[in-house]
N, C-alpha and C positions, 0 to 999 in steps of 0.2 A: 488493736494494733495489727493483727495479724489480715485486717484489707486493706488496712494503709499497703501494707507491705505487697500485696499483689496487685492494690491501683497503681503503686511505682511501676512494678513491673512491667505492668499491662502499656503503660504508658512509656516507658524505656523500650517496650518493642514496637510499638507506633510507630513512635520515633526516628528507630534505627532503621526499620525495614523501608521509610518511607525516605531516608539518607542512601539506601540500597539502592533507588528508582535513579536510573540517568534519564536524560532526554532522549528521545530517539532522533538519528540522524534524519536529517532531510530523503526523498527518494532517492532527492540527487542533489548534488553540489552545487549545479549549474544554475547562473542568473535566470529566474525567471522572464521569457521571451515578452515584448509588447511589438503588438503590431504598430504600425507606424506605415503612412502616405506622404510621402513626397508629392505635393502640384508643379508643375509647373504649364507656363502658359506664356505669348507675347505678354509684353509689356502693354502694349498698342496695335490697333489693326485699323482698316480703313473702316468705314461702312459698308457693308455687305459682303464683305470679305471673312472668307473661309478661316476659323481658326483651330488648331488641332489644341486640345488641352488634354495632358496627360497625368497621371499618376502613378508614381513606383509605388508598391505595396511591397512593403516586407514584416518579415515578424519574424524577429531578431535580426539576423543576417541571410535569413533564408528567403528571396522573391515568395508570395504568395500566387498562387498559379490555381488556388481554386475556393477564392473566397466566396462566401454564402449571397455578398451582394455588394455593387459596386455601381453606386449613382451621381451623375454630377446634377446639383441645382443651381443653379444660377437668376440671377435678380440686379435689376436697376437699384445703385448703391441708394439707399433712402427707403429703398420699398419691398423690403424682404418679405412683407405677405402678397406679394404678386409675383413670390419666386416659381417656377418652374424646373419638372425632373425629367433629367434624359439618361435613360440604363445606360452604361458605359460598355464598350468593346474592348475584350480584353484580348491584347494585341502580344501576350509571351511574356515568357521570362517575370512574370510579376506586375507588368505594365498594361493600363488601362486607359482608355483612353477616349473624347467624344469629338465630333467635329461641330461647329457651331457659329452662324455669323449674326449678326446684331443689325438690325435693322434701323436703328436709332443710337444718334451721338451723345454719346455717356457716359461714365465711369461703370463699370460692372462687379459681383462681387462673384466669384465663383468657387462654389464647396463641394468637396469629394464625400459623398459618406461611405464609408469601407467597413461591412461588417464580415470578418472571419476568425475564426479559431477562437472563440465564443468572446471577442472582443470587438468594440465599435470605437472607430476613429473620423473623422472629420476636419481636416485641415481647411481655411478659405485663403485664396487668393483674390487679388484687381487684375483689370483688364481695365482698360479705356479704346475707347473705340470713336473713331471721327477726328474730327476738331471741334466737339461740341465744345460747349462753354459750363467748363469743368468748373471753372473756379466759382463761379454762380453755384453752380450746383453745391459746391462745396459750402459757401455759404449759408445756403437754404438749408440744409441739416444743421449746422451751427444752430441755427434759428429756431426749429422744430425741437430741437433738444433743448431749448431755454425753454420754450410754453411748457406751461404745468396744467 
């Protein structure tokens, strides 16, 4: 009887002392920050016309002004292993930015990849450019996504 009586015990203070343990407070209260890229870009441009393509970088509410890396690639919509990378300028305040014209009438896909504050983001936008004959084009992905 008399280990009964101090396995209770032992176990009564386990117990309690482990009832004594709080959690400990965060470092801080505050939401943790995600970076985040705003693109923007025309809608549409001519052929061989200059397009400015930009992107806000922030991480939370604060502009990023000195991200690790800031690339736009861009690629003929259908053909993204033919895409191509151009280092972006960054123009202030958070904003980067590339200039870029299209030699061919197409729909375009254009992605930011934005690595800072040990986070990686990549937003994509369109662009079309010409008067190609988009909706052809459009179809023919339809088509290539059916073959198996």
């Amino acid at each position: 009887m008399r280990w009964g009586k101090w396995l209770i015990i032992v176990f009564l203070a386990i117990g309690l002392s482990a009832c004594g343990q709080t959690e400990k407070p965060a470092a801080s209260d505050e939401e943790p920050k995600v970076l985040t890229a705003k693109l923007s870009a025309p809608e549409q441009i001519a052929k061989d016309e200059k397009a400015v393509i930009k992107a806000s970088v922030l991480y939370g509410d604060e502009p990023v002004t000195d991200a690790d890396e800031v690339e736009f690639e861009y690629w003929k919509a259908g053909s993204k292993e033919e895409s191509q990378l151009q280092k972006a300028k960054h123009d202030g305040k958070g904003v980067y930015s590339m200039e870029k014209s299209f030699s061919e009438d197409a729909d375009y896909k254009i992605q930011v990849h934005v690595t800072a504050k040990k986070q990686h983001t990549m937003p994509v936008t369109d662009i079309k450019v010409g008067s190609g004959d988009h909706e052809k084009q459009a179809e023919d992905e339809k088509e290539e996504a059916h073959h198996h």
